[in-house]
N, C-alpha and C positions, 0 to 999 in steps of 0.2 A: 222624620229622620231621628234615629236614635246619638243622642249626643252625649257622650261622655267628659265629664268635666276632669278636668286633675289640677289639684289645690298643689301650689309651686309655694314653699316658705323658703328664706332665703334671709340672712343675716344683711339689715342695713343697717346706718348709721343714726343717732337719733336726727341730724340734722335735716336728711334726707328724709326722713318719715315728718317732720315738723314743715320744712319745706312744699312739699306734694301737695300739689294743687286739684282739685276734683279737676276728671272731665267731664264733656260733653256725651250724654251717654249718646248713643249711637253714632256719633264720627264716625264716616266710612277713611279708610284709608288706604289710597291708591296707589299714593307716590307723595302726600303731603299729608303731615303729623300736626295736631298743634303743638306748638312747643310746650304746651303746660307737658305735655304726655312723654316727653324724655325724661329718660332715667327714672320710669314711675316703674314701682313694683309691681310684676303681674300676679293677679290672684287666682284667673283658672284660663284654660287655652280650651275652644271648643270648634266645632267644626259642623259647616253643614254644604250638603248636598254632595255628601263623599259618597261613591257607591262602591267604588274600584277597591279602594284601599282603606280598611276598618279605623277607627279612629286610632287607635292604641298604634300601627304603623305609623299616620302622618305624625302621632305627636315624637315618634322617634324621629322625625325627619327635619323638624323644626327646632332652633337654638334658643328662639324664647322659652321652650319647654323646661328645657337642664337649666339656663343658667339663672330664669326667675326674675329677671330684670328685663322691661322694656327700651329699647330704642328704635329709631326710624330706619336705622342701619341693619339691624337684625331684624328688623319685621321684611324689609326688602329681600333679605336674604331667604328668609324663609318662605317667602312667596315662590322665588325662583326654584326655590329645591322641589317645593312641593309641584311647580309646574314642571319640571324637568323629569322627575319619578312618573306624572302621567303620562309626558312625551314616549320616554322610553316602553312604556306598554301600549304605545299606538295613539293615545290620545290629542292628535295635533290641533285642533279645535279646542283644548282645556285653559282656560281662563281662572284665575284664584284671584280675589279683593279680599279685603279684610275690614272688621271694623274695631272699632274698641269703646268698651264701656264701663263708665264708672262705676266705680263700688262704694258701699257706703263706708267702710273703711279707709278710702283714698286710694286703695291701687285700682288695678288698671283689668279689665277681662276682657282678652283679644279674640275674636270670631272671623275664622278662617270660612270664606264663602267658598266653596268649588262649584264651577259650573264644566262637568267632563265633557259634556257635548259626546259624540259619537264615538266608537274608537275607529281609527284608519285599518283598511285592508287593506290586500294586495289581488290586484283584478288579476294580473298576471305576469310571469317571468319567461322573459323571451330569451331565444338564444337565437345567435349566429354565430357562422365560422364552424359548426358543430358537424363534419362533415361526416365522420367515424362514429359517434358515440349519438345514439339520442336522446331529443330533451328530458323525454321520463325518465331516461336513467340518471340524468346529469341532475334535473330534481330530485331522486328519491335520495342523494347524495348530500343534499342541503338541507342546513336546519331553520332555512326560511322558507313557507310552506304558501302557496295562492290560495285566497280566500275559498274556503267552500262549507258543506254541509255542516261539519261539526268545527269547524272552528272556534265556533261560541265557547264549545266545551275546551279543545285540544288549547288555543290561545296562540296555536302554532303560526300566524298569518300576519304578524306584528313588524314590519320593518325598522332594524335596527341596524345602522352602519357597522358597530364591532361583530353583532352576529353575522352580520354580509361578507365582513372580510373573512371571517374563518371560514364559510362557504366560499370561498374563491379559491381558499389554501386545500380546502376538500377535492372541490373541481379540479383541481390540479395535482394532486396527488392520484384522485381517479384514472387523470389521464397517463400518469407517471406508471403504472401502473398494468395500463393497457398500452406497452408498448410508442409512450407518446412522454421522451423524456422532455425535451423542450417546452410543453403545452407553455402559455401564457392567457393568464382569463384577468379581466377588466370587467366593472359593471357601475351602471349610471342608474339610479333610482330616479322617476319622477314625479310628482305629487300632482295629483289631480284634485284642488281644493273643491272643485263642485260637485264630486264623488265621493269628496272623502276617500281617498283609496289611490292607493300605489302600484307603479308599473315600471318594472326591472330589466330591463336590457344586460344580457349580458354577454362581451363579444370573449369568442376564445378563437387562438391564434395556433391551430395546432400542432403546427410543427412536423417534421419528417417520422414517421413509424420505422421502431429499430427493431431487432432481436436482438439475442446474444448468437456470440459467434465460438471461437473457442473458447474452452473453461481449462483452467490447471491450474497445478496445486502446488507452492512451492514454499520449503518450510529449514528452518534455519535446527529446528529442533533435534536434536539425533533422538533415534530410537521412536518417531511418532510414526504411526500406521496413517500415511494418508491413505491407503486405500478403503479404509472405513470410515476416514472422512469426506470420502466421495463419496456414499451414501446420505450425505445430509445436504448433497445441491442441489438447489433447487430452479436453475438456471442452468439448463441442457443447449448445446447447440440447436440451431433453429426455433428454440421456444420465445414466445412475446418479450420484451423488456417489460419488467417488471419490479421498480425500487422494495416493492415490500416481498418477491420473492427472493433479492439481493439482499435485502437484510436481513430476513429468517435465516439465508445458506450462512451467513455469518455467525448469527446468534449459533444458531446449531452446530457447527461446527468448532468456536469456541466451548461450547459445552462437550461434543465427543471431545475433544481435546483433552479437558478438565475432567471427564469419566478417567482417560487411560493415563491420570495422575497428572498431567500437566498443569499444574493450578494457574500457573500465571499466561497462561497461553496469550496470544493477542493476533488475532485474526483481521485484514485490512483485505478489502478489495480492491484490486487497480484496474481500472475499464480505461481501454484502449480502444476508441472511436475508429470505424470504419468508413467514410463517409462515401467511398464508394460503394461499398455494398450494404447501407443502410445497417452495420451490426454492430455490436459493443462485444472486445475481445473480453474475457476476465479473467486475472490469475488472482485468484486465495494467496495471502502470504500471509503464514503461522510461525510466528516468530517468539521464542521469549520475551514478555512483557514486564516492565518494572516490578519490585518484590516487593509491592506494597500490602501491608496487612490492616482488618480490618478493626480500628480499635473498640469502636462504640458503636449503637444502632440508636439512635435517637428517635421516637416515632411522636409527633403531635398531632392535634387535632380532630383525635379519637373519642370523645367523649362513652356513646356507649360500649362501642368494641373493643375487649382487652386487647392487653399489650399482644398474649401472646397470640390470640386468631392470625393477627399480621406477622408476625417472627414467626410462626409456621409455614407462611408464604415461601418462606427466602429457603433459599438450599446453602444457605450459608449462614454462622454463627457470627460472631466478636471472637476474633483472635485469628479465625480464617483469614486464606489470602482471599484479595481483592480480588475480585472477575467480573470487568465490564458485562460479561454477556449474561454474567448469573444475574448479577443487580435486575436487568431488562427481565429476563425471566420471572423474575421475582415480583416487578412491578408488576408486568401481564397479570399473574397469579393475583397478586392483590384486587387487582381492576374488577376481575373474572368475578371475585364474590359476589359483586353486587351489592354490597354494603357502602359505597362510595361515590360520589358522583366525581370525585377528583382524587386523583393520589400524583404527588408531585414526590420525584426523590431527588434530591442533591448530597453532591461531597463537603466536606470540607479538609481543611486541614488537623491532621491529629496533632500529637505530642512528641512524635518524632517522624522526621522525614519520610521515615518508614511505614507509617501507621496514618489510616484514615478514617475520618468521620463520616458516617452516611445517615443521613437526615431525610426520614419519611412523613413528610405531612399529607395528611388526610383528610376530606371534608367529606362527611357522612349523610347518609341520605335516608329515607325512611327505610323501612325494610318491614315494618306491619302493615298489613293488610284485614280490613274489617268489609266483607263483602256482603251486600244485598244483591242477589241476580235472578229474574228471569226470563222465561224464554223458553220456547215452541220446539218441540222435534213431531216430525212424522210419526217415531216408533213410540213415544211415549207421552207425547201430546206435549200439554201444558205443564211445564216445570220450571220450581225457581230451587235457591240454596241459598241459605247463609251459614258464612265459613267464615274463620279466624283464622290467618295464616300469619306467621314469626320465621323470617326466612335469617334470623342472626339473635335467638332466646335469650335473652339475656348476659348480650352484647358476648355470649360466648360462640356464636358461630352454629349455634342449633337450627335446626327446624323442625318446627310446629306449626300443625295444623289440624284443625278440629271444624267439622262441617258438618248439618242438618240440611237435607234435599229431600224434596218430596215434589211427584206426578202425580196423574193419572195412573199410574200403573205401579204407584208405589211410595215407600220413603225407606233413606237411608241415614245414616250417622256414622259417621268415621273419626277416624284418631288418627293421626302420625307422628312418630317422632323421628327425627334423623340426626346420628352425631359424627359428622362428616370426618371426625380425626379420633377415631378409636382407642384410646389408650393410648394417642399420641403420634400414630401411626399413620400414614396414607391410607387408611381402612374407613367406610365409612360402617356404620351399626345401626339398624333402627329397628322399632315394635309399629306395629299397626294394627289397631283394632275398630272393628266394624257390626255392625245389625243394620241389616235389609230387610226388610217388609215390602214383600212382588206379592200386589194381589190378581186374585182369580176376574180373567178380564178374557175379552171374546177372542186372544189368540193363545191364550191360556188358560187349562181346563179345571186348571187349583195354583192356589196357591202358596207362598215358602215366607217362614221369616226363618232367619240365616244369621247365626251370629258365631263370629270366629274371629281368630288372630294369627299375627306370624312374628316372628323374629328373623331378621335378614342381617346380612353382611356383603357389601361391595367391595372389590378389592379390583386396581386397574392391573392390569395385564403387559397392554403398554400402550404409548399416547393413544394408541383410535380401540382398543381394545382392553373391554370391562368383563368380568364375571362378578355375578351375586348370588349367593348361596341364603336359601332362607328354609324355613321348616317352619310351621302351623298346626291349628286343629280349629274344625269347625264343625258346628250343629245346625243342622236344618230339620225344620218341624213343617210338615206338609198341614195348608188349611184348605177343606175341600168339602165346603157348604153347602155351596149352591150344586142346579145342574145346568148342564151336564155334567152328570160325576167321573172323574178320568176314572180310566179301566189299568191305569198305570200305577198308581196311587192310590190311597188310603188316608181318610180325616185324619191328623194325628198320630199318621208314619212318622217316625224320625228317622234322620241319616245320620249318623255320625263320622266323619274322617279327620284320620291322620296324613299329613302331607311333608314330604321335603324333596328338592327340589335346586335348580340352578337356573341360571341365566347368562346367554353369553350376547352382549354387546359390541359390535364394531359400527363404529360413528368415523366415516372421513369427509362429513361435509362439510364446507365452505360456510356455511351459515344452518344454523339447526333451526332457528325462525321463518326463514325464508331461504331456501336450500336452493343453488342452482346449478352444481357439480357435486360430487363425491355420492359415496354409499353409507345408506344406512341400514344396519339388519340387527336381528334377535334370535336367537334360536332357544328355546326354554323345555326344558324335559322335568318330569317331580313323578313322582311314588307317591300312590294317592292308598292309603289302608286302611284298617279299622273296617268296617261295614262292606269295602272294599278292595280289590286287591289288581290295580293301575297303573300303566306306566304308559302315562302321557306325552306326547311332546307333539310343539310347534314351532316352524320357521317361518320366519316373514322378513321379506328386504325388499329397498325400492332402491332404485338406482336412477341420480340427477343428471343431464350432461343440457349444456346451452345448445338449443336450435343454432342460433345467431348470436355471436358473441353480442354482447352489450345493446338486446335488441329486448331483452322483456320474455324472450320466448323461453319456455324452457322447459322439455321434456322430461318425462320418465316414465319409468318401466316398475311394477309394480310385481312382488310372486308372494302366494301365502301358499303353506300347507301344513296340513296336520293329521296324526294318529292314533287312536288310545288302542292298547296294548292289554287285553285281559290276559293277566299271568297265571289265571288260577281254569285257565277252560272256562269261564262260565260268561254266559252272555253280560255283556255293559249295562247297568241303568240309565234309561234315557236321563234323568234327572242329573248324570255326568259324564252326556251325550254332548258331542259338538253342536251347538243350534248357530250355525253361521248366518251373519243377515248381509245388510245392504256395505259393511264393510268388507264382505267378499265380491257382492256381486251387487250392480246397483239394479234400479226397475223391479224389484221384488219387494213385498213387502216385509215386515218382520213375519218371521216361522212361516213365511209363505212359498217358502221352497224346501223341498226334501221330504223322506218318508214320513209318511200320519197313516194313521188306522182310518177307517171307513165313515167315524162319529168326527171326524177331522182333530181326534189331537196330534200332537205333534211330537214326534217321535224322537230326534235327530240322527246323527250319525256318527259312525266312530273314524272316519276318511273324508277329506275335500282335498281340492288344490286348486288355486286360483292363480289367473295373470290379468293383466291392466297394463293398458300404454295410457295414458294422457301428454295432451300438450298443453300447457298452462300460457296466458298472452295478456299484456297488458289495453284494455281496451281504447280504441281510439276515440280521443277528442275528449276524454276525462280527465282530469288534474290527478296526479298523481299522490294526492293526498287525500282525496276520496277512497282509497286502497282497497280499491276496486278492480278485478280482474277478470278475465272469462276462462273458460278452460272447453275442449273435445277431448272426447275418451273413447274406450273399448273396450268391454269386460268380458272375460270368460272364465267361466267357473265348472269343475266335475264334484258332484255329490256322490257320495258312497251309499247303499244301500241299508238296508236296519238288519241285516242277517243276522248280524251280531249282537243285538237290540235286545234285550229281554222285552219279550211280547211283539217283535220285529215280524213277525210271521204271519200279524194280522195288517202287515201294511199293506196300505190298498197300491194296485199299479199302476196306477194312472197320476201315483206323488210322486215317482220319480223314473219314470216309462223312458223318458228321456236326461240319462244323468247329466249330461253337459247341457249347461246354459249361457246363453249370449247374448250383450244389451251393447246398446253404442248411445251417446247421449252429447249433452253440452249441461255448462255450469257458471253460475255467477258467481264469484268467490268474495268475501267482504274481507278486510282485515279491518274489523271492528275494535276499539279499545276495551270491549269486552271477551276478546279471542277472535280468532278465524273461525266464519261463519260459511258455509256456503249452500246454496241452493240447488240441485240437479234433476234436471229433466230427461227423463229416458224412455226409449223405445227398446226393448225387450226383440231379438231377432228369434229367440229360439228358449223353448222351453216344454215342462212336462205338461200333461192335459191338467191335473190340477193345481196346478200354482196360480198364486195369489199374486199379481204384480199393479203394481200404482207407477204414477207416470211422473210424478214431484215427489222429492224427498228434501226434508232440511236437517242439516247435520251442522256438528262441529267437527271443522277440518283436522283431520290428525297426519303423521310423517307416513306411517302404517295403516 
């Protein structure tokens, strides 16, 4: 065991240094001290059999350390802290003694023994009463997680009563949520010392399921448009009770309020209980709110993040009026970074009745990332990457990221930067530069190293809807060695283009990690010149909606397509040809569908269009922290032909005799702490005489 000493000096008196009587070196001390060893100076504090907590932690944890001086009072004490600090990471079996030993100086060198023994799990978390809601869901809701496979790593499996309570206040807002205002949840922990390991009961008392009933809007204000503030409720006759969709129409509706100048607007809801017919009436009342203005913004606890990244949050300055709902706003917005594991805001009182203090404390959280990763795909085999990622540069809210990847079938290098507040602006700005190296491999007949950049600009539209407008140029150098020699290319061809281009974003899901309603789509068009003369574009959206509410299941609907456009008459080059793979269609392998010449290279195309159903399910009898799911699917897909294909002419008919293709399958999906992983097995219904199809593919799961 590696033990670190720390030499403690400490100002005593001479009587006391004249006084100090040697000890007994190795005295173990339990709970009795000799008395020579009170009030003895200590000279080093060390520790063995820590494995959990490195020494330099316990020595912050113990009070012999700071204050330098022995007693039997403070050694007790620091037993207990330090058994207490193991408890709370699960170690109920952890035992601390101590010994002390003289020095030939006269003080005193204390040795902290730990024995951690095992740490405690949790075999499992039981529910009842749960009649509505199931337990996987009521667990994925908790941040105390049943012991399983990676817990070693996660640490997530550790019973602790204050993280249990917040998990009950979780369970119960869930339920609040799903139309279950009353919910009431209770839970008993119990300890199985002959397992080591913990088993959680938790009873929940559900209560009656409401709706909302009528909604109106009554407002004291002259001159305010409710009827544009009816557009922000989100609590419709007949729909679920739901507290956090009664607090959004709030929030939101305090903010249109404050758009059509209203600063001090003050929005209340009044629910009026129906208990015969199970519903909650609601009337909005928009009332003018006291004229209180904002004097100061206080922000602590920032160390690397400047001031202003967080005061750009706020839609409000020092000297604005005060607005409940902007504050919330504002906090969201700060949360959202991601630079924070907590942001706490409170008021205080200002300097006149009139004016208020608003006090943001902040506890910050890493936001670098240094990654080693690899890992297996079907289409490129064996592949790892280390990346540097800075998701807040120098505590100004930047990002950066700079990455080395290299397969089988290649390596790359990239750059990014992104400056999320442009000139200060809601605009985000970035540059991205990259060099790929695809080599010449048995589905490709030569091959490209590639090196280019772009300069982009995002700009929101409005909350679910983004545009990004970017422009580039890039150089590609064809290497083509070996044989077969493509009949498309040339050793030592170059391509050069110029490109610009947009993007339109619309995001309304629920969760962009794990999505289980709303839509998400893209739609992307650019002008590709120089060497060429282009006009590309692609659409792709999937659409979420719950099988069964609060059941795990959750379907969607999947559509891709896309066209490139020669504006000059002249046939496409395959080389900025669509080569669609198993992201269109699964059971295929890479370039093993659509038009090739005769030698089998592989042509693409300038037209596809794709759809997909899948049902996504949480699978039975696994812990839900295994994050592990299964999914059925459906794919169909139509390939365009190479007419338009410079050298298209020599495509053989048997690549694509049959343009539409059809596969139906199943999948095991992982939510690995290294991303969303999944596996897919497929059976191929329908296809052309020469495609290539495999029956396993491993991917990383993407929204598209």
């Amino acid at each position: 065991m590696n033990h670190t000493t720390k030499l403690l000096r400490g100002a005593v008196s001479a009587i006391a240094l004249i006084g100090a009587a040697p000890m007994v070196a190795g005295l173990p001390v339990l709970g009795v001290v000799s008395a020579q060893a009170q009030e003895q100076l200590v000279a080093s504090v060390l520790f063995e059999g820590n494995r959990r907590f490195p020494d330099n932690q316990l020595l912050a944890m113990v009070d012999i350390s700071s204050s330098g001086v022995f007693t039997q009072q403070r050694l007790n004490a620091d037993i207990e802290s330090i058994r207490q600090a193991y408890a709370r990471e699960g170690f109920n079996s952890i035992s601390v003694t101590a010994r002390t030993e003289a020095t030939a100086d006269g003080r005193v060198r204390v040795v902290f023994v730990v024995n951690e023994g095992e740490r405690a799990g949790i075999a499992a978390i039981n529910f009842t009463g749960n009649n509505s809601i199931s337990a996987n869901n009521l667990k994925g809701t908790m941040l105390t997680k049943e012991s399983g496979v990676l817990s070693w790593l996660l640490k997530d499996d550790t019973y602790d009563e204050q993280k249990m309570a917040v998990d009950r206040e979780r369970i119960r807002l869930y339920y609040a949520n799903r139309g279950f205002p009353d919910a009431q949840v209770n839970s008993v922990a119990e300890y199985d010392a002959a397992r080591n390991t913990y088993f959680i009961n938790v009873t929940v008392n559900e209560g009656q399921p409401y709706e909302f009933g009528a909604v109106g809007i009554e407002t004291s204000i002259d001159g305010l448009n409710t009827d544009v503030l009816r557009g922000t409720v989100r609590t419709g006759q007949g729909a679920t009770y739901s507290a956090l969709d009664l607090q959004k129409s709030i929030e939101d509706m305090a903010y249109e309020a404050t758009a059509q100048g209203y600063s001090f607007a003050d929005v209340r809801a009044r629910l009026d209980r129906d208990v015969a017919t199970n519903t909650f009436n609601v009337t909005y009342l928009v009332d003018e709110g006291a004229r209180v203005y904002v004097e100061r913004i206080n922000i602590t606890g920032n160390v690397k993040t400047r001031d202003f990244v967080i005061r750009r949050e706020l839609a409000f300055a020092e000297g604005d009026p005060f607005n409940r709902s902007m504050v919330v706003r504002g906090r969201t917005a700060i949360d959202a970074l991601g630079y924070f594991s907590k942001v706490e805001v409170t008021t205080g009182p200002g300097s006149a009745p009139d004016k208020i203090v608003l006090n943001i404390n902040v506890e910050e959280t890493s936001t670098g990332e240094y990654g080693v990763t690899a890992g297996y795909s079907t289409t490129d085999g064996i592949l790892g990457e280390l990346s540097l990622t800075e998701r807040n540069f120098l505590g100004r809210g930047q990002f950066l990221r700079a990455s080395i990847g290299a397969s089988q079938a290649g390596r790359t290098f990239d750059f990014s930067f992104t400056e999320p507040r442009f000139m200060g602006l809601k605009v985000s700005a970035g540059v991205d530069a990259y060099h790929r190296i695809s080599d010449e491999n048995a589905t490709s007949f030569y091959g490209t190293q590639t090196t280019g950049g772009q300069l982009r600009l995002g700009v929101p539209l409005t909350s679910a809807l983004n545009a990004q407008f970017f422009g580039g140029y890039e150089r590609k150098v064809v290497e083509d060695d070996d044989a077969p020699k493509s009949a498309l290319v040339t050793n030592g061809q170059e391509f050069n283009k110029a490109f610009v281009g947009y993007t339109l974003t619309w995001n309304s899901l629920d969760d962009t990690k794990n999505p289980t309603e709303g839509l998400y789509a893209t739609f992307t068009q650019q002008y590709i010149g120089w060497d060429h003369n282009l006009l590309r574009s692609e659409a792709r959206a999937r659409y979420f909606v719950p099988v069964v509410p609060d059941s795990g299941i959750v379907a969607s609907v999947r559509g891709q397509a896309g066209v490139i456009n020669s504006l000059d008459g002249n046939n496409v080059h395959s080389i900025e040809a669509f080569t669609p793979g198993s992201q269109l269609i699964r059971g295929f392998a890479g370039r093993g569908f659509g038009p090739r010449l005769a030698s089998g290279e592989y042509l693409g195309t300038t037209m596809y269009a794709g759809l997909s159903g899948e049902i996504e399910f949480p699978i039975p009898g696994l812990p839900e922290n295994y994050g592990l799911s299964g999914a059925v699917w459906a794919d169909a897909a139509w390939i365009g032909d190479a007419s338009n294909i410079l050298g298209g002419a020599g495509a053989v008919a048997g690549s694509n005799d049959q343009p539409w293709r059809t596969s139906i399958g199943a999948s095991l999906i992982w939510d690995s702490p290294f991303g969303p992983l999944r596996g897919d097995v497929a059976h191929v219904l329908n296809q052309s005489t020469d495609d290539r199809t495999q029956v396993f593919q491993f991917t990383i799961q993407t929204l598209l």
